[in-house]
C-alpha positions in Angstrom: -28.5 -1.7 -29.7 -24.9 -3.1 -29.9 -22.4 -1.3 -27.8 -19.0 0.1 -29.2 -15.8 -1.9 -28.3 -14.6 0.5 -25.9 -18.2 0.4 -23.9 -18.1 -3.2 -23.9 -14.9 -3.9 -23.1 -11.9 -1.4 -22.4 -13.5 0.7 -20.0 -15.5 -1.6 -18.2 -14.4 -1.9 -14.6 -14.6 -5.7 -14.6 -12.1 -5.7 -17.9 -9.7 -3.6 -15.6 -9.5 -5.8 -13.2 -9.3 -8.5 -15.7 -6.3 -7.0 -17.4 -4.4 -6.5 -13.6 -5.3 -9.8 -12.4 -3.6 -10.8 -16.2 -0.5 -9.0 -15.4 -0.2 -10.4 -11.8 -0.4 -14.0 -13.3 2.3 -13.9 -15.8 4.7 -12.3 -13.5 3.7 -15.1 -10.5 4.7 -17.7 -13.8 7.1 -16.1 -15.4 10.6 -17.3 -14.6 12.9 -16.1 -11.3 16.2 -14.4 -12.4 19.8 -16.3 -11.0 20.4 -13.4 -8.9 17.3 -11.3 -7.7 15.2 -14.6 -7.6 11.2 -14.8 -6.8 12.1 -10.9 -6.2 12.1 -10.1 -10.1 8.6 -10.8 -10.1 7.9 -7.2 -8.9 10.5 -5.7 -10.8 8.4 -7.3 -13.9 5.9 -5.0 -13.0 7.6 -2.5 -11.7 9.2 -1.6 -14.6 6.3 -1.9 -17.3 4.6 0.4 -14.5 7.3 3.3 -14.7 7.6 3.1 -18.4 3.5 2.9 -18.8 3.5 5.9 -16.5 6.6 7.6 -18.2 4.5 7.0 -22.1 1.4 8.3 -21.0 3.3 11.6 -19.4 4.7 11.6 -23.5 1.1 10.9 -25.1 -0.5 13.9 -22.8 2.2 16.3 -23.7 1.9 15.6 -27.6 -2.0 15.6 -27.0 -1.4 19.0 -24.9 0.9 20.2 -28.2 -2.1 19.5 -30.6 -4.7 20.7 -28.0 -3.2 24.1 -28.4 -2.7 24.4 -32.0 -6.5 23.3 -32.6 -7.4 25.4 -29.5 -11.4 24.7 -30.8 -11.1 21.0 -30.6 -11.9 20.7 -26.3 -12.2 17.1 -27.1 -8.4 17.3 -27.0 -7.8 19.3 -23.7 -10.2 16.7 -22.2 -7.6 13.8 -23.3 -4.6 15.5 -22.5 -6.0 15.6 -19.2 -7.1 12.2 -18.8 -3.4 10.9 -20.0 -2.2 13.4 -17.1 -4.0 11.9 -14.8 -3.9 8.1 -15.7 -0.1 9.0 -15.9 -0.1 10.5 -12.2 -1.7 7.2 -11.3 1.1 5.0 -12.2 3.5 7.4 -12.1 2.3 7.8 -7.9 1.9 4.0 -7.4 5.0 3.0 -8.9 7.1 5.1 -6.4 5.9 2.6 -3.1 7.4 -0.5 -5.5 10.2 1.0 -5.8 10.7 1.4 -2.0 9.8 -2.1 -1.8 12.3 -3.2 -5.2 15.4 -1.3 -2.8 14.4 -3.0 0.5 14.1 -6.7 -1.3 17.6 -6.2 -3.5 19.8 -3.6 -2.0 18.6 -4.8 1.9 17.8 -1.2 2.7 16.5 2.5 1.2 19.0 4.2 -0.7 17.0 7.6 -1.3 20.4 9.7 -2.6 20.1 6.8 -6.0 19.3 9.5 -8.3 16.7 6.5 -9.9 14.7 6.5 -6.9 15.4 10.7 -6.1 14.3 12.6 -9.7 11.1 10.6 -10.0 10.0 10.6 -6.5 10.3 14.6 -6.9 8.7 14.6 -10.2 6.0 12.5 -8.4 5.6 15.6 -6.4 5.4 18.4 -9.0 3.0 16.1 -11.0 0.7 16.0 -8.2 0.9 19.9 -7.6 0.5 20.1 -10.8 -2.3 18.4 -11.9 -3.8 19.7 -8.9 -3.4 23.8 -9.6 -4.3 22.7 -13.3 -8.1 21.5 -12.1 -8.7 23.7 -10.0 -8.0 27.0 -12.1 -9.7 24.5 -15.0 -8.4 27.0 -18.0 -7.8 24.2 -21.3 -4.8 26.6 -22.4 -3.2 26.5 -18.9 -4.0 22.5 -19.0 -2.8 21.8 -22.3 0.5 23.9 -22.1 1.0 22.2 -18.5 1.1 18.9 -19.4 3.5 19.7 -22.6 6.0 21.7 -20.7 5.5 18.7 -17.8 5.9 15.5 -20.2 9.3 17.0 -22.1 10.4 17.7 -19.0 9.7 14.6 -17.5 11.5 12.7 -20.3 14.6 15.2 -20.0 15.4 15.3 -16.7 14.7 11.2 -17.1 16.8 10.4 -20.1 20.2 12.1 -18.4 19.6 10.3 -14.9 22.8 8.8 -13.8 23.0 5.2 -11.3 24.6 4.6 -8.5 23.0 1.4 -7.3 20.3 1.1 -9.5 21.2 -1.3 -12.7 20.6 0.0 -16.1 18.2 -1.7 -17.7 18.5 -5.2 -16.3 15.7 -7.0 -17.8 16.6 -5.6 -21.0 20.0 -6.8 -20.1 19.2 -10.9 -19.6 20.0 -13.1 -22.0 17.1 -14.8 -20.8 14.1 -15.2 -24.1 11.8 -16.4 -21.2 12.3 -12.9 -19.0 12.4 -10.7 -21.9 9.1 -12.3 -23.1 7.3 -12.4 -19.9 8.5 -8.6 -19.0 6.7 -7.9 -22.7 4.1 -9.2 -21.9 3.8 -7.6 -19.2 4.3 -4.1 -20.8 1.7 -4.8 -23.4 -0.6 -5.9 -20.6 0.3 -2.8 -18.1 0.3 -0.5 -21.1 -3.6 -1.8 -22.4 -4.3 -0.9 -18.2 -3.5 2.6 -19.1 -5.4 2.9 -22.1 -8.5 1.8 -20.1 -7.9 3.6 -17.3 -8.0 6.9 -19.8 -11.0 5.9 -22.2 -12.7 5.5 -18.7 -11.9 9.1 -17.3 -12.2 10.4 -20.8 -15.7 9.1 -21.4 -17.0 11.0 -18.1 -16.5 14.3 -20.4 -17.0 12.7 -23.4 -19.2 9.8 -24.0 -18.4 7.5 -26.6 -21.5 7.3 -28.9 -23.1 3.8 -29.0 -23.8 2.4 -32.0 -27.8 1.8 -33.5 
């Protein structure tokens, strides 16, 4: 019997540590910036974390839209939820990077930078939320969580003034080198997440295997 793809490969705990030991070599070779130096290494993945954990937030709210117009697909309430929590995951572990991004540029914290202060608290409700949405384990509750959550998420994100914090400063660099090894990156960071929720989505719903 030949396994699918996604049995074989994406979900396959080696294949995530494959693809995060990938991303931790090309940032170690991609280029230093100027300015920030061997420090724009972590911002590399730093920033393809945030945005990986700010599209998946997007993808569970548009799967949590669908999930309760076809209220008798469950198939869907299972993968808003497992974009919800792969989400959480590098939406909560791309919070202590950031600490670490302030601390190595800006020589200390800085925790009134509304960049660091809006997604550190919508760290918070994300984990309060994902929490009272297992444990009361209703799929229209779940799926009309994680819409309201992601559009609110990308609002409150998308009018977030900076005080310290750059805008956009890889996007910024006239530098083809950083610009290619930070897409990389992204790609890399964003094929993590889809692992990450094919795995937590297969515990509910296995992927058949073909004859």
């Amino acid at each position: 019997m030949s396994q699918t793809f996604s049995s074989r490969f994406l979900k396959q705990p080696l294949a995530v540590l494959i693809t995060l030991a990938v991303i931790v070599l090309i940032a170690f070779l991609a280029p230093i910036e100027k300015t920030l130096g061997a420090n724009i290494r972590i911002i590399y993945i730093h920033a393809a974390w945030v945005w990986t954990g700010k599209v998946l937030f997007g993808i569970a709210a548009i799967a949590g839209l669908l999930a309760l117009i076809f209220s008798q697909q469950e198939r869907l309430v299972h993968l808003t939820r497992s974009l919800a929590f792969t989400a959480l995951f590098f939406w909560i572990t791309y919070l202590p990077m950031s600490l670490y991004v302030m601390q190595s540029t800006w020589g200390g914290f800085f925790f009134d930078e509304p960049r660091w202060r809006i997604p550190f608290m919508l760290g918070i409700i994300a984990v309060l939320l994902q929490g009272a949405l297992w444990a009361f384990n209703n799929n229209r509750f779940t799926a009309l969580g994680n819409l309201v959550f992601g559009v609110a998420l990308w609002w409150q994100l998308g009018g977030v003034e900076n005080v310290l914090h750059p805008d956009n400063p890889i996007q910024q660099s006239n530098s083809t080198a950083i610009m290619g090894s930070y897409s990389l990156i992204l790609i890399f960071t964003i094929l993590l997440g889809a692992q990450i929720t094919l795995w937590i989505f297969e515990q509910r719903h296995p992927i058949r295997k073909n004859a």
